[in-house]
Structures are given as structure tokens and as C-alpha cells.
N, C-alpha and C positions, 0 to 999 in steps of 0.2 A: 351807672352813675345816678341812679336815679333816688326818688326820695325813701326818708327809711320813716316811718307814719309816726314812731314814739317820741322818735327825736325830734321831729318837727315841732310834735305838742311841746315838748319839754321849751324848745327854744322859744313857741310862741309866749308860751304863760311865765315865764321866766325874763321878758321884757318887763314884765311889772312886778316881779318877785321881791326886789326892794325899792324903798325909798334912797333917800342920799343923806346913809348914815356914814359919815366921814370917807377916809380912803381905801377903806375895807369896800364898801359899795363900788368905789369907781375903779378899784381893779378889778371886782368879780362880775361888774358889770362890761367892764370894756375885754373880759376874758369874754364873756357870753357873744358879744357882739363879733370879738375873733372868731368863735369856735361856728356859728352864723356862717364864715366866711369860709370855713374850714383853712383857716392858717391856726397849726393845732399848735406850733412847737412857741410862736405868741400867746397862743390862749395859755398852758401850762406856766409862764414863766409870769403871766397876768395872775394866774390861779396860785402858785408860789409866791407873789406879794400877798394877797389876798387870804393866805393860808397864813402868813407870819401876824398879820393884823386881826387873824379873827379873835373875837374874843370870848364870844357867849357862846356855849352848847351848841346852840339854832345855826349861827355863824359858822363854826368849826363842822357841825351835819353839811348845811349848805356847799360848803368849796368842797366836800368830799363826792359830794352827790355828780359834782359835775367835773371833777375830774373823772369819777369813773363814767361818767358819759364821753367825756376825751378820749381817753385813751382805746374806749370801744370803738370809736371813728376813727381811731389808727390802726386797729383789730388786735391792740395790744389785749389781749380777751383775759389772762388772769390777771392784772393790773385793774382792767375796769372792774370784774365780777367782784377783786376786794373792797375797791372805794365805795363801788356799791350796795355792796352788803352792809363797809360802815354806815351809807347814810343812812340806810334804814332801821339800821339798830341805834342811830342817833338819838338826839331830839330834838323833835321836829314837827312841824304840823301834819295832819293827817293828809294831807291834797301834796304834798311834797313825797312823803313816804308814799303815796299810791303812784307818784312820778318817778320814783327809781326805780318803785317793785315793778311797775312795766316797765321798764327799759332794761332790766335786768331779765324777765321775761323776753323781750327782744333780742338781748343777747343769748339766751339759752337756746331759743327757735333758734336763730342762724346758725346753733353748733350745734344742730340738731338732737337736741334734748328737748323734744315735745312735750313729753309729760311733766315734765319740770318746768316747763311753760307757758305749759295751761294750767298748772296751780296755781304759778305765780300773777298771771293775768287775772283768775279769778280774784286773787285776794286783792291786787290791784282795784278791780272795780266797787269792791266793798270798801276801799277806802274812799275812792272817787266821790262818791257823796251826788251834786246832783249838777258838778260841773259839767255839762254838756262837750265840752272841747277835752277835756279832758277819757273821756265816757269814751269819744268819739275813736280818739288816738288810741284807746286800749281794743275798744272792738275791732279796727282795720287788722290789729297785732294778731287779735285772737283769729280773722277771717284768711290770713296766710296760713295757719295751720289746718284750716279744713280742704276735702277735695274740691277740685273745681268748678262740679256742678253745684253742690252748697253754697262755696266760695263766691259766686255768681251773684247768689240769692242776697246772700250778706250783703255785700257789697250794695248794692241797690236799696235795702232797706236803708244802710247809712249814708248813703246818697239823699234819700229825702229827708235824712235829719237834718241835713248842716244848712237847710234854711232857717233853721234856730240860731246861727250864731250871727252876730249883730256883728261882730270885730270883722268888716270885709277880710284884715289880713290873714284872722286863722281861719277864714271860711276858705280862702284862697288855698292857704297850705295846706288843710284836709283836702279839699279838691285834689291839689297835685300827689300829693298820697295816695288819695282810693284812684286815683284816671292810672296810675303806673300799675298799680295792681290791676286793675282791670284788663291792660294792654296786655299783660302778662297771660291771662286768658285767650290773647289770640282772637279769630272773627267773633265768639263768642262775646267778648267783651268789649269789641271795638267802639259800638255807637256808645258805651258807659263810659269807655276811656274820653272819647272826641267831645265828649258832653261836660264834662269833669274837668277837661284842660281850658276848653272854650269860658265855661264858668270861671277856673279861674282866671284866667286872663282878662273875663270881664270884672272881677272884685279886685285885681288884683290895682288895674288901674295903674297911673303915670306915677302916682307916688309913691310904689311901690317896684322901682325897675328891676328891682331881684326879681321878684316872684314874678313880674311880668316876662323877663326873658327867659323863664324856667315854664313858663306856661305856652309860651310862642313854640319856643325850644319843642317842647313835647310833640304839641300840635303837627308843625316841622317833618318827626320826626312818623309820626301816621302818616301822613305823604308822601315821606319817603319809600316807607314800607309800602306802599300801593301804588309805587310808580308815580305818584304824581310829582313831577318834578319841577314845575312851574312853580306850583302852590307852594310846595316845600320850600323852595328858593326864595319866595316873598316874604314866605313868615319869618323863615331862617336870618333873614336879612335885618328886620324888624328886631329879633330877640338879638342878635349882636349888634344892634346899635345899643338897645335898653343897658345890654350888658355893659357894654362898655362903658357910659354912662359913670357908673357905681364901679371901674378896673375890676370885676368879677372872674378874674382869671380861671377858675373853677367852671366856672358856664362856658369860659369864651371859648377853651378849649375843644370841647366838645362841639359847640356850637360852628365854629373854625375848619374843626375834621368832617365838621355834616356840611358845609360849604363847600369845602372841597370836594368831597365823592361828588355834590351833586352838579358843580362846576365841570368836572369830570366827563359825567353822562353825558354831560350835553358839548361836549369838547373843547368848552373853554377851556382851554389847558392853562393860562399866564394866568386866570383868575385861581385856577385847582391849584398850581405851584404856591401860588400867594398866599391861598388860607390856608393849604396843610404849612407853609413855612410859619403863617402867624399861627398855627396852634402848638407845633414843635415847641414854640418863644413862650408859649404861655407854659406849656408842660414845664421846660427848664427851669421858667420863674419860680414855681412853687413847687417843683420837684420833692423837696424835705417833707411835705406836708402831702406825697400822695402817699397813702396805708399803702402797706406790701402785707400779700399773704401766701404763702406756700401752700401748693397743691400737687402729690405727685410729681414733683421735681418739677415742677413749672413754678415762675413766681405770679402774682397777679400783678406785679408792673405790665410784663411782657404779655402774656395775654390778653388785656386788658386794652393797654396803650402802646404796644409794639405795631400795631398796623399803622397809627397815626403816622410814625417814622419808616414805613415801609411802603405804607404809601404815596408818600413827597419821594423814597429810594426809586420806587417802582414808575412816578412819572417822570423822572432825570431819568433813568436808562434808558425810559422808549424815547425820550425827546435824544438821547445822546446816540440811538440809534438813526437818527434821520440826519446826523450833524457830520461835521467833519472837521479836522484842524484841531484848533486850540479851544474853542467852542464845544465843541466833543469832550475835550477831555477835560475843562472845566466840568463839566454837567458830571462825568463820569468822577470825579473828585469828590462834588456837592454830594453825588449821592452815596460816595462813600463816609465822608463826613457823618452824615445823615445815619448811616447805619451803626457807627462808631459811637452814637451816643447812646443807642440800645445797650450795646457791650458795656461802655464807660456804666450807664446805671445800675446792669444789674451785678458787674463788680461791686459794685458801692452796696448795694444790697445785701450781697453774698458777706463783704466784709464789716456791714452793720454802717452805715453813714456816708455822705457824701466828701466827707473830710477825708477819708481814708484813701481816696483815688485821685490823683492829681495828672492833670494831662497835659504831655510838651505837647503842643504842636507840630514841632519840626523836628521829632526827637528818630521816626524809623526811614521815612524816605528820602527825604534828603541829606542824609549822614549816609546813606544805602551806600556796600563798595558798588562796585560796574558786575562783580561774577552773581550777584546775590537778585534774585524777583521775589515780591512780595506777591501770595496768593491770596484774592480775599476774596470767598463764596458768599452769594450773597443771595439765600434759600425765599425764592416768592412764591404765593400760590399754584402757579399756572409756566414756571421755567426757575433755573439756575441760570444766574447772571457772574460769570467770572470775572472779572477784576484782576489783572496782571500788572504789574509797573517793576520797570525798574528805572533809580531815578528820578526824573523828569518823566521817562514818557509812561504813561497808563495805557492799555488795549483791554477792551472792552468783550468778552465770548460766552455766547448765548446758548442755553443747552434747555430743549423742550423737555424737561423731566419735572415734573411737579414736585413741589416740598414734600407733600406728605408720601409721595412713592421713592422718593429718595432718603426722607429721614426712616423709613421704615427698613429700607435695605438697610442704612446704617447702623439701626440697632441691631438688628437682625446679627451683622458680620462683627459688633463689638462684643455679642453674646459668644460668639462661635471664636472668635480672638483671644475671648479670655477664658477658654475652655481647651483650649489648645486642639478645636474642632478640625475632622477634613474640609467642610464646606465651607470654610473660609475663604481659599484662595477663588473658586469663581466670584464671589461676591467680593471679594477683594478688586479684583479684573473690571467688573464691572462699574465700582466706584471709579477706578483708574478711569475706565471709557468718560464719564460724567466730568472728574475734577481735572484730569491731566492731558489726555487727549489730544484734546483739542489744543492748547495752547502750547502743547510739545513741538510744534515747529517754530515757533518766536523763540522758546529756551534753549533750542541750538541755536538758531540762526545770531542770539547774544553773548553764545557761549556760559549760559550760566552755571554756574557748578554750584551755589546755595539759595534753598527755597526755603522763606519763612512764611507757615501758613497761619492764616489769623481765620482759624474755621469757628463757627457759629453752633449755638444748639448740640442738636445730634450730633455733628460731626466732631467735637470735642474728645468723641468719648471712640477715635477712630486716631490711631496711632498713622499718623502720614506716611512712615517707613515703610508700613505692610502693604500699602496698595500695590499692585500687579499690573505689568504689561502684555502680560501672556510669557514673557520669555524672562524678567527681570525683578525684582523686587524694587520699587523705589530708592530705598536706601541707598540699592547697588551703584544709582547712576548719579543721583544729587544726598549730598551735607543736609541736614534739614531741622527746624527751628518752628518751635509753634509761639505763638505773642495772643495774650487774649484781646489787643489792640492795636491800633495800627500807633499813638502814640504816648502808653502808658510805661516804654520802658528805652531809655537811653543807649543805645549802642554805643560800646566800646571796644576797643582791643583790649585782650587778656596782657596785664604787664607780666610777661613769663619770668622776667630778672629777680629773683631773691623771692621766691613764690613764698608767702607763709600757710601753711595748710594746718588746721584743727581738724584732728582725729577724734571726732567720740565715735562710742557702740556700746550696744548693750547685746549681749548674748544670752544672759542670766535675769530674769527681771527682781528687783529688790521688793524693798514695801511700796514702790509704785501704784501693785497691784491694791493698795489699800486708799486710792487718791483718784483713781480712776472714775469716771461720772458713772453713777449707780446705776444710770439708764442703759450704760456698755455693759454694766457688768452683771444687768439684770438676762441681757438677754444671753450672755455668755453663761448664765446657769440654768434658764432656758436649753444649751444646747451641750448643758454636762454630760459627761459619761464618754462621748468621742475621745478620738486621736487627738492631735496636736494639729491644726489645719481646717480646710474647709475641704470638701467635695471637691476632686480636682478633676474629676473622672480617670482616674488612673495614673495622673500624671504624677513625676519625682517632686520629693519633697520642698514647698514653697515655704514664701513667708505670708502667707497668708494668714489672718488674723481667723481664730476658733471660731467664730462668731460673723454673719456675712452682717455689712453696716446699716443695711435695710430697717435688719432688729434691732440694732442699736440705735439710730434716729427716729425711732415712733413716738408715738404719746406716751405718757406716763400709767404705768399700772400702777398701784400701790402696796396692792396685793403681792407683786414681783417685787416690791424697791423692799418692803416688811421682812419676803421672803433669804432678800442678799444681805440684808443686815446679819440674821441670822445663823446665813451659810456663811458669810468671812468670819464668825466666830470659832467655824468649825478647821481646824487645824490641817483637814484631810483636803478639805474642799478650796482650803487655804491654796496649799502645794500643789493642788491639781491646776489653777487659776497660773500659778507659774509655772508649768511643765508648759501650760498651751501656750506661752507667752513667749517661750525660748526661741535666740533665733540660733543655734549653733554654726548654721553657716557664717554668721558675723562675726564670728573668732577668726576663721581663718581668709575672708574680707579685712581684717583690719591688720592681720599681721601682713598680708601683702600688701595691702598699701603703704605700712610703718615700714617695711624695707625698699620703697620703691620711690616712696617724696621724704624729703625734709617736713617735719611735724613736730608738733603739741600732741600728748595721746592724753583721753580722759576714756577708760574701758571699763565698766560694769560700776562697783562700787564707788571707782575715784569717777563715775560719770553720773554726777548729783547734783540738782538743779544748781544748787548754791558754787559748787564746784565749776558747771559750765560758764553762769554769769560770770565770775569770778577770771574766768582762764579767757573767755572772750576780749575783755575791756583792759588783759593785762597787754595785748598789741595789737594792729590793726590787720588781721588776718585777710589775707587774698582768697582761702578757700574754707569753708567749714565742710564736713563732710561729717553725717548724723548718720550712724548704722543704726537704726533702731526702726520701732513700731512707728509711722507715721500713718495719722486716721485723718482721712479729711470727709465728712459727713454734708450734710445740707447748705451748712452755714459756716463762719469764721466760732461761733462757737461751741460748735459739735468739731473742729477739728483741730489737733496738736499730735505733739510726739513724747515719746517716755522714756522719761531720764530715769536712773537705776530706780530712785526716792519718789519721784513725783510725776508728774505730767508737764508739759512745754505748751502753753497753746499760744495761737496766732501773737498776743497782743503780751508776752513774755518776748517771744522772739526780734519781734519790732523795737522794742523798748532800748533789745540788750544791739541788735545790728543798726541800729540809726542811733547810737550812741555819740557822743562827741569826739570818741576814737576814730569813729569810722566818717567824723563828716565831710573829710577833705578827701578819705581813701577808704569808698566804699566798699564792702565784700565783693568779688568780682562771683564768685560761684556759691552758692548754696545745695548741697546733695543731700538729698532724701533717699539713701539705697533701700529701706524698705519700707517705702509709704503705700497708701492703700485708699485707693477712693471708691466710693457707693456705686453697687454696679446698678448701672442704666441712669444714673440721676445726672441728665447733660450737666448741672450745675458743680459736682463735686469738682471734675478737673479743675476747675478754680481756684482750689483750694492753696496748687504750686504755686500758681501766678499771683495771687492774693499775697500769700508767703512773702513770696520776692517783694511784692510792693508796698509791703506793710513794713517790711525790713527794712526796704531802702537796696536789695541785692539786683546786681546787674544781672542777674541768669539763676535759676533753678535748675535743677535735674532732679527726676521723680521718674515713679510708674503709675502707670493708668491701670495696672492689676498687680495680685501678688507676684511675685517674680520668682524662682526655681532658686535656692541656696545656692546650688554648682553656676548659675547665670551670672546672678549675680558679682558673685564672689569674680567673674575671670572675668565678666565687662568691668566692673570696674578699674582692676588692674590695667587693662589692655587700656582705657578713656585715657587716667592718669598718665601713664605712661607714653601715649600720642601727645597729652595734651604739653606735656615736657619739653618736647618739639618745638622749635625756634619756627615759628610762623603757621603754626597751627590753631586755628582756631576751633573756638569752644564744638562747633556744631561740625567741622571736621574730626576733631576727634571721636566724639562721639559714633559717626561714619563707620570708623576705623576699626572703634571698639566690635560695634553692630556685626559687622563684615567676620570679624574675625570667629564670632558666635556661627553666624550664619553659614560659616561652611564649614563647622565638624555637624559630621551625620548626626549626630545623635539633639544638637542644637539649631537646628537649622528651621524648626518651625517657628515661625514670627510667636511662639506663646513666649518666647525665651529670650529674642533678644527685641521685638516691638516695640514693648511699655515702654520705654525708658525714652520720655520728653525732654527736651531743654525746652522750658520757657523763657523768653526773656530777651534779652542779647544774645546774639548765636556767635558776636567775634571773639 
């Protein structure tokens, strides 16, 4: 969180960028002073006035120049790299145009385009002229791209520039600049770093309580790093009162979670609870305004700020370990709370906004029947902390296995799951020993017959049925229901009375294949010339998509998107594109289902976007059931389903299932029979439960892999046909279906009947 050297310049000299030329000025100036604050979704809606009133050339460069420095502070990166290209092809002064071309330069180092760079910085200081503050905030830029023993040297020389600058405030903010980079070097650059923060803090002065609490802060924060926990604690105290001061919620956070640890160390424990709870409050407050950025199926929320919440988790469970009574299992609540708003955020993330995820409180345990426990893993450094309730009562089970030696096994047995590998079941066993275990005697001694798991991370990407006791398969013994939160989904009973069910499937793909995003179907011609299918190692014919999702969520080629323009001209390559796309097992999936429920059918041609809207809104359907392609990729917008014609994604389906048909009598089920999420990316699962909550549906069913056509086809029937059954619920039939795969020989390895999740409501 620390400073980024261009944009400080920008923000410093951009205090006096204009006079007060009418209301064109005092939005683009009260955006600057937002953006300052990084409340960024204020700054843009500042900058949106400020854009409608601009008038002149200068004006209309100016709001461009600094939205694309917005939107780079939310890493929206092709958004800024446009704006910022308009300013500088603007017109504009030459000291402004050297203030975007470095920041656009900034932006290209971060995405690691160096040599695009370092041009751009060069040309930067040719415009620079002989502002010194300006000079200064280019050279820090150009001193990240060299190695660290240069990097070193740099830095020091610009160290003794910045007693040139007369403005204590930008003397202060290059300080905090070059002291972050320098810390960045480690012992090497310590005493440059301790020298730089000290400095600023002395320029930065009372009347400046930002940069003073960002200076403290720093300082802090060398102390910390060296044990020194006293000193830390004084300074740290000092930069959250500054903070506070000026509501800096941005600072205090940070400043809040370095309170806490250091509270911690020294076993204040009621002072550690108090500043990670007030940093949680501050993260909440301005949640909309922290950037998310994707890396390897991680997001930068969770990395980032997931320990702040993990660690207020991790001291409520040791404190709930010394407790007893009701006091126990408050703390053991708290910290589940605590952990719930991890999940809650990066749902919202996954499905693009915080609007999109709305949480009952009291919507899974306390509606919970008496046969049903909720499991909720709760992955720390150093143990697995289980979480059981049914109910009222919570029990609390401790298991010494580290995150990272257990998320490793997990992926490890989700790779070998979904390859229909032998070395599944020990590691299968072995998770059993970790998550069920231990709490297997509370679930007899309650009698529980359904367990809904609310697994985390890795464990997402681990079908609950498959774990092993040595003698049993999970399935065999409990009903079972995954929720990606403990109150993001309503339980209900299924009304089985006058069930309405909607049939679609697509067996035959139509000009869908022409609608399809270019980045799927780039790397689908990437992987031409094959079968129909992925690599299954041997296994009978899946629905597995041509093309594994990995290639289709990467960055953009252009050279591949030029290439598939091309190839769909070509007729052969055309047909080939729907041979891979067929699912023929879904013919004979839909006709058993069409003789075994009362339905609506829409099957290949008559299943066309306009045709599904159309047939959804004509009654308020209790089941949809989609046989088709279902892609769920990174994000709510890498993932949808394919109608004969077109594509379905997330925010079609929400539209047409939370319609005003459905808002007294919601969808009770939504089925995905052959959906498809990104292997190893914990985030895809998501994509079910996303579905469900975007729709407004009580329950999903999906797969966590492609699924075998013969599987398919006879779970289904067999779910349906349980679920018929006067007093069976959603996550019991499902059971029933499971069971009945699992004991012909030739089905009985978890590749076949595993995948298939209910998320949502299990009754």
C-alpha cells in the first residue's frame, strides 16, 4: 500500500493546476482532492461533471489526463492507458503532457513492459523542462527499472536533490516515494529508507496530517520489521491519531492491522482484537474503492487484506479455546462472521460489484432443520480450525495441519479427481482424516443425516462426496450441500406440488458458434485438428469443452483474435468448431427427463436466446434444467451458457430469473448438467453460486469437471426422479442419484458421479 512516486507528482502539482474558472474547476478540482484520498468511484462521478462542463481543448485534455490516472489506481489498466494516451495527443501544455507520458510510463513498468517504459520516461523528461518536482517523480520511476545495486545509487543521488524543493509538502511526498523504494532494497537500503521517512515527517509537519501519518506509518513499520516493538507501537499510535484527524480510512487501516500484530506480540490481546476489529470497519467502509487485481487465480483483495480478517479469525479462536459456555461460542460466531466477509467480498469481486451479493443474516442457521450441521473450515497458517453448528450450538475442532500443506494435498487430489486418477482415494482419506474425523462423533451422537459445507479457497475445487473413510465414501453416509456462505442463500423446502420444470438442451450447436468471445474461440483454434473433447487419459466420452478454460481466460493475442476471424470465414473450420461443440449425450438426457417430469421442452433450434427469455417469463417455473455448454472462467464475465443462437452469461440469466414473474415464487432449482469450470482456479466454483445469486435461485446443481455423457444422462434421471418423492429434499436426492452411479462397476469411480454440487439451499 505503499506510495507509487508519479502519482504523487501528479497530485502534488495538480493542487495548483487551476485557478477557479467556474464549476468546471471545482469539480475537477474536488475530483483531484478525492482521488488524494483514493475514494476513486467519487473522484470519476466529480470527473463526469467536470467532463460535461469542460469546454476548451486544455479542459477536455485536463479531465482525460486524470481520469486515466483513476482508473490506473483501480488497475482498470486498458481504461487508464486510453485516457492517457488521449491526454497526450491533446492540447495541452508541455509540463502536463510530460505528467501523463510518465504515468503512462508507470503504468507500462507495472505491466511489465520495460522498454516501453523507458522510452516513455525518456520523452517524459524532455518535456519536463526544468521543474525540479516534476524531474524528480520521473527519475524515482526510471530508478524501479534498474537493478538494485544501480537502483541504490539512484536513489541517493535523488535524495540529495529534493533539498531543491522549497513546497515542504512535495519535498515530503518525494521523500515518502524514494524511503518505500529504498525499503524495498532491504538492509541495503535501510538507513536511506529511515532517513526519507524521518525527513518526511519532519517537512511534513501538523498541517499536513496525511502525509504525517504516512510518514509515522512508514517509520512504524522499520520497527516493526526489526523487532522493535516498543518504538513501533509509539510511532504507530502517533500516525493513527494524525490519521484520524483528516477520517483517512485508507491509512487507518493499515495503520489498525500494524496495531494489532504489534498489540499481539506483546499479548495485549483486548487491545490486538480492538484494532484488527477497527481495521475490518475501515476495510468495509471503503471497500468499493480497494482495486482488485487477478493473479493466478488468486485476487489481490485476498492476498492482500485477507490476513487483516484472519487475523481478528485467528485471535477469537485462540481466545474461544480458553473459554467455555456461551462466551466460547460467541467468540467461535465472531470469528466466523469475520471470516464470512472474506467469502461475502470476493463473491462480489467474482461477480463485478458489491451490489451484486446481499447477505440475510439469519438466512442458514437458524432456519437449519435438527438432521442438517453446517461445516465451516477455516484454513490459518499454522492449523485448521473446524467450525460445526447445528442450530444454536457451534463446537469448535482444532487440527495441527498448516494451510499450505493442506491446500497442496487439495489440489493435488482435485487434479487426480478430475482425471479419473487411482491416487485419488488415499488422498481422498486423508482429507477425510483433516475435515471429518474428528467431528464424526458429534454427527452421530446428533444424528445428523445432511452436511452443508461452506469450504474456502482450495477446498472449493474438492467435491465433498468423494472424501473417504477408509471403508465408505462420504456420500454413502450423509446428503450433502456446498453454500459459498454461511448467509448468502435462503433455505427453503422444495414445494414438490404442481412442480413446473423447463427443459432446454442443446445437443447440435447452431450459429452460437459465431457469438462466442474470440478469446474462447481463439484458443479453440489453437487446439484444432483433435477429437471432440479434452485429454481425458483414457476415459469414455465427456462433455468436456475442446479447449481446457486456462486458454481461454488469458490475455489477449491479436495475432490469434486476426487469425479466428479468418478461420470462421472458413466453412470447414466453420463445422469443425460444431462437431467439438456437440453434446449427443444431451439428446438422450432430455428425452428421459421429458418422459419422467411434467415440462416446457426448448431442444436445439427451438432453444434460442429470444425463445428461452420468452418461454421463462411466460410462468413462474420451480425448475429450469439447461443441458448445454456451461463455461464458468475467472470472472462473472468469462462465464455463461450456449443457447442454439447465442451465448447466456451471468447478467442475461439474472435479469430473466429475478423477473417480476419470479418475485413472490422464486426458481427453487437451477441445473447446469454440463457446466465446466477452470481447472485449479479455486475461484471458478463460483461461478454456480454466483449464478444462483445473481438469479435470485434457491439451489444450483453443476459440475466441478466435465462429466462422462452415460453419467450424466442416468444421474440426472435417477436426482429427478428421487426428487419427485414426497419429502425429499433437494441434497437427498441428489444422495440417491450419487449412490446409484456409485455402485454399477463400470461408474463407481468418484470421476463419474463426484462433480455434481448443489449449491445453495439443500432442502
Amino acid at each position: 500500500m505503499g506510495c507509487r512516486p508519479l502519482i504523487l507528482v501528479f497530485l502534488l502539482l495538480s493542487r495548483l493546476a487551476f485557478g477557479a474558472d467556474g464549476n468546471f474547476d471545482s469539480f475537477l478540482n474536488e475530483g483531484k482532492t478525492h482521488l488524494r484520498q483514493s475514494q476513486y468511484y467519487l473522484t470519476l462521478d466529480d470527473l463526469q461533471s467536470a467532463q460535461k462542463l469542460a469546454v476548451t481543448p486544455e479542459q477536455q485534455t485536463e479531465v482525460k489526463g486524470v481520469l486515466g490516472l483513476t482508473h490506473y489506481q483501480m488497475r482498470h489498466y486498458e481504461q487508464a492507458d486510453t485516457f492517457l494516451r488521449q491526454a497526450i495527443a491533446g492540447v495541452g501544455k508541455p509540463m502536463d503532457r510530460a505528467r501523463w507520458t510518465a504515468t503512462l510510463a508507470e503504468l507500462q513498468s507495472n505491466r511489465g513492459r520495460s522498454e516501453d517504459a523507458q522510452g516513455l520516461y525518456s520523452e517524459a523528461l524532455k518535456l519536463a523542462g526544468n521543474d525540479q518536482q516534476l524531474i524528480i517523480g520521473i527519475r524515482l520511476g526510471q530508478a524501479l527499472l534498474m537493478p538494485p545495486e544501480q537502483r541504490l545509487a539512484e536513489l541517493a543521488q535523488i535524495h540529495g536533490m529534493l533539498g531543491n524543493l522549497a513546497d515542504p509538502v512535495e519535498r515530503a511526498g518525494s521523500l515518502l516515494s524514494l524511503g518505500t523504494q529504498a525499503k524495498q532494497l532491504n538492509a541495503a537500503g535501510l538507513k536511506l529508507a529511515y532517513d526519507s521517512f524521518d525527513q518526511a515527517r519532519q517537512a511534513a509537519g501538523t498541517q499536513q496530517p496525511r502525509l504525517l501519518a504516512e510518514s509515522l506509518g512508514n517509520l512504524a513499520q522499520l520497527y516493526e520489521d526489526q523487532k522493535r516493538d516498543d518504538d513501533a507501537l509509539r510511532l504507530n499510535r502517533q500516525a493513527i491519531a494524525s490519521a484520524q484527524s483528516i477520517e483517512a480510512r485508507d491509512l487507518l487501516l493499515e495503520l489498525e492491522w500494524r496495531q494489532g500484530r504489534l498489540a499481539r506480540n506483546q499479548q495485549h490481546i483486548e487491545e490486538a482484537l480492538a484494532a484488527y476489529q477497527h481495521a475490518i470497519e475501515h476495510i468495509e467502509a471503503i471497500r468499493q474503492d480497494i482495486p482488485v487485481e487477478y493473479h493466478n487465480g488468486r485476487s489481490s483483495f485476498r492476498e492482500v487484506l485477507e490476513p487483516v480478517y484472519l487475523g481478528l479469525a485467528d485471535l477469537l479462536l485462540t481466545q474461544a479455546g480458553q473459554q467455555s459456555g456461551e462466551a466460547k461460542a460467541a467468540s467461535l460466531r465472531r470469528a466466523r462472521e469475520t471470516v464470512e466477509l472474506i467469502k461475502q467480498s470476493e463473491l462480489e469481486d467474482f461477480l463485478g460489484g458489491r451490489c451484486s451479493v446481499h447477505s440475510s443474516k439469519s438466512a442458514l442457521l437458524e432456519a437449519v432443520e435438527p438432521s442438517t450441521a453446517i461445516i465451516y473450515p477455516i484454513l490459518l497458517p499454522d492449523r485448521l480450525e473446524l467450525l460445526v453448528s447445528s442450530g444454536r450450538e457451534i463446537r469448535q475442532y482444532t487440527q495441527p495441519v498448516s494451510a499450505a500443506v493442506l491446500q497442496k494435498l487439495a489440489q493435488h487430489l482435485a487434479r487426480s479427481l478430475r482425471k479419473g486418477k487411482d491416487d485419488a482415494k488415499p488422498m481422498a482419506q486423508q482429507l477425510y482424516r483433516w475435515l471429518i474425523a474428528p467431528i464424526e462423533p458429534w454427527l452421530q451422537q446428533h444424528q445428523i443425516k445432511t452436511l452443508v459445507m461452506v469450504p474456502d479457497g482450495v477446498l472449493r475445487l474438492i467435491p465433498p462426496a468423494a472424501l473417504h473413510d477408509g471403508a465408505h465414501y462420504l456420500i454413502e453416509n450423509y446428503a450433502l450441500a456446498v453454500s459459498p456462505g454461511l448467509t448468502l442463500f435462503e433455505p427453503a423446502p422444495l414445494q414438490q406440488r404442481d412442480l413446473k420444470v423447463l427443459l432446454v438442451g442443446m445437443s447440435e450447436p447452431g450459429s452460437v458458434v459465431d457469438h462466442l468471445p474470440r478469446i474462447f474461440l481463439s484458443a479453440m483454434a489453437g487446439a484444432r485438428g483433435g477429437a471432440r473433447g479434452v485429454d481425458m487419459d483414457n476415459m469414455p466420452r465427456s462433455r468436456a469443452l475442446p479447449v481446457s478454460l486456462e486458454e481461454s481466460g488469458g490475455s489477449r493475442n491479436l495475432d490469434v483474435e486476426r487469425d479466428v476471424e479468418r478461420l470462421m470465414k472458413d466453412p470447414a473450420f466453420h463445422q469443425q468448431i460444431k462437431e467439438e461443440l456437440s453434446l449427443p449425450g444431451v439428446a438422450q438426457e432430455i428425452d428421459s427427463l421429458r418422459r419422467l417430469i411434467p415440462n416446457s421442452l426448448l431442444m436445439n433450434e427451438s432453444f434460442s436466446v429470444e425463445a428461452f427469455k420468452h418461454q421463462v417469463v411466460q410462468e413462474p417455473y420451480s425448475i429450469v434444467h439447461i443441458a448445454s455448454h456451461g463455461v464458468f472462467g475467472k470472472t462473472a464475465e468469462t462465464s455463461f451458457v450456449m443457447a442454439y443462437d447465442n451465448v447466456i452469461n451471468i447478467d442475461d440469466l439474472e435479469q430473466l430469473l429475478k423477473s417480476e414473474k419470479f418475485a413472490k415464487q422464486p426458481v427453487e432449482l437451477l441445473t447446469l448438467s454440463a457446466c465446466q469450470t477452470a481447472e485449479g482456479d479455486d475461484r471458478a466454483p463460483l461461478g454456480l453460486s454466483g449464478i444462483a445469486l445473481k438469479a435470485k435461485v434457491r439451489s444450483a446443481l453443476g459440475t466441478l469437471w466435465p462429466v462422462s455423457d452415460e453419467a450424466a444422462s442416468l444421474l440426472m434421471a435417477e436426482f429427478y426422479k428421487a426428487l419427485s418423492q414426497p419429502g425429499t429434499s433437494k441434497a437427498q436426492a441428489l444422495r440417491q442419484a450419487q449412490i446409484v452411479l456409485l455402485k454399477q462397476e463400470k461408474l463407481a469411480k468418484p470421476f463419474y458421479w463426484a462433480p455434481f454440487i448443489l449449491a445453495g439451499s439443500w432442502l
